[in-house]
Every structure is written in C-alpha cells, then in structure tokens.
N, CA, C and O of each residue as an XYZ file, in Angstrom:
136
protein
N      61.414     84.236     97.942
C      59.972     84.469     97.747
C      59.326     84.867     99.071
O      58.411     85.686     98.978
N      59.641     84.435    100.266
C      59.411     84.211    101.413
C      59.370     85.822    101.843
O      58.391     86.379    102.342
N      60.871     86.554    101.486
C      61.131     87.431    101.883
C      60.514     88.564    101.344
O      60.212     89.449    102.144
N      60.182     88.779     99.791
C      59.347     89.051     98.900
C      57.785     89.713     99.804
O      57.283     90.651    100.422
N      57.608     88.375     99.265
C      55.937     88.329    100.258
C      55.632     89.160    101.638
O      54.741     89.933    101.989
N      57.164     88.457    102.427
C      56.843     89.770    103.556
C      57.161     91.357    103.728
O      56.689     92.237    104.448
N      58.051     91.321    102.861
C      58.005     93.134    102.188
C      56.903     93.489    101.898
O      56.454     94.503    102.433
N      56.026     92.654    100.828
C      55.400     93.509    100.311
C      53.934     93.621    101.135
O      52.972     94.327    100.834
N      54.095     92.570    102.427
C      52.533     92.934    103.086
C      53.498     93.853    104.071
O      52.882     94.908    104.220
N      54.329     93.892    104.563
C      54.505     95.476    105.916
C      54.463     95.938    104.422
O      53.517     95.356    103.891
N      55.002     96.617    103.677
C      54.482     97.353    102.568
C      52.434     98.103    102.729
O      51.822     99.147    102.953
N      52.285     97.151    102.525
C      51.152     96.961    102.267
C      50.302     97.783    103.497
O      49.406     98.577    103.212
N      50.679     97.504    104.826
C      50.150     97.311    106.203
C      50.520     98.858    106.750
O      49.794     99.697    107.284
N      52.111     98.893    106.359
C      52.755    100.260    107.020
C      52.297    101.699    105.544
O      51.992    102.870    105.770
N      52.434    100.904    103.924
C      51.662    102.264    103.143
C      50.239    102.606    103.442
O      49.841    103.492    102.686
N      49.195    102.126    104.437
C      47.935    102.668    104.133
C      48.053    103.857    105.624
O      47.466    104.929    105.776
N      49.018    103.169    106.535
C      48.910    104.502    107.804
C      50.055    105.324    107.219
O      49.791    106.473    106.864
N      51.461    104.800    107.062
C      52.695    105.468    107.468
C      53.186    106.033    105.419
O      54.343    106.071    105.002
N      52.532    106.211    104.979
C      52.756    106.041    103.298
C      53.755    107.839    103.630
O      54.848    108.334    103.356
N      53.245    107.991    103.924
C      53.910    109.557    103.826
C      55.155    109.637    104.783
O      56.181    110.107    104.293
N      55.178    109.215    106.140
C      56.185    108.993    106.861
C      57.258    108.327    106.152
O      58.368    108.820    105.952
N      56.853    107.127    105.765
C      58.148    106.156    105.010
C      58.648    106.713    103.855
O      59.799    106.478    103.489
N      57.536    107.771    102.952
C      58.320    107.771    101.879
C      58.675    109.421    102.084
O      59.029    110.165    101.169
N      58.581    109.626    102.825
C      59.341    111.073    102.463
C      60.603    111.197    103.141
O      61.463    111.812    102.510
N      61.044    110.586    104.724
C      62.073    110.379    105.109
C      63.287    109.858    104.100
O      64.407    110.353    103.975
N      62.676    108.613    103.366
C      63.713    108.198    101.813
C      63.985    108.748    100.927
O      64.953    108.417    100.243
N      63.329    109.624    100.688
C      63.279    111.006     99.137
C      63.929    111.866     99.754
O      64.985    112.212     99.225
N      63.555    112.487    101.023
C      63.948    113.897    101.654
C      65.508    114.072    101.535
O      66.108    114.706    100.667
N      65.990    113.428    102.509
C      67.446    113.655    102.641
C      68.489    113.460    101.460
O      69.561    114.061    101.532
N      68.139    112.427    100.094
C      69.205    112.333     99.346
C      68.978    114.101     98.571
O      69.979    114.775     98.325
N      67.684    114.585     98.304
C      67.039    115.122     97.696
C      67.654    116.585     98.314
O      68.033    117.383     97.457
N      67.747    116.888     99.368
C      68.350    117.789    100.076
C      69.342    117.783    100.367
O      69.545    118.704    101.158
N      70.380    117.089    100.128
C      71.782    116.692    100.131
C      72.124    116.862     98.635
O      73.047    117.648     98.420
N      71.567    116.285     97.580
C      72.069    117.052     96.528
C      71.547    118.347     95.955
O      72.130    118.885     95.014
C-alpha cells in the first residue's frame, strides 16, 4: 500500500510538469521498434 501511495503521488507530482516527457519516452520506443 505504502508503495502504491508513493507511485501514485510522484505520479501525480511528475504528470502535471513531466506528463509528456514520461509518457512518450514509454510509448515511443516499443512503438518504433515494432
């Protein structure tokens, strides 16, 4: 739960600046590799 909770606030903290940084680096490459 502990661990949970703290995902989901850097979640929280890093999606309102980095939302586009984090998620496109994760999509990009499998996405361009297949």
């Amino acid at each position: 739960a502990d661990s949970d909770l703290l995902y989901w606030i850097k979640g929280i903290a890093n999606g309102w600046r980095l939302d586009v940084l984090v998620d496109e680096p994760e999509v990009s490459p499998p996405a361009v590799q297949g």
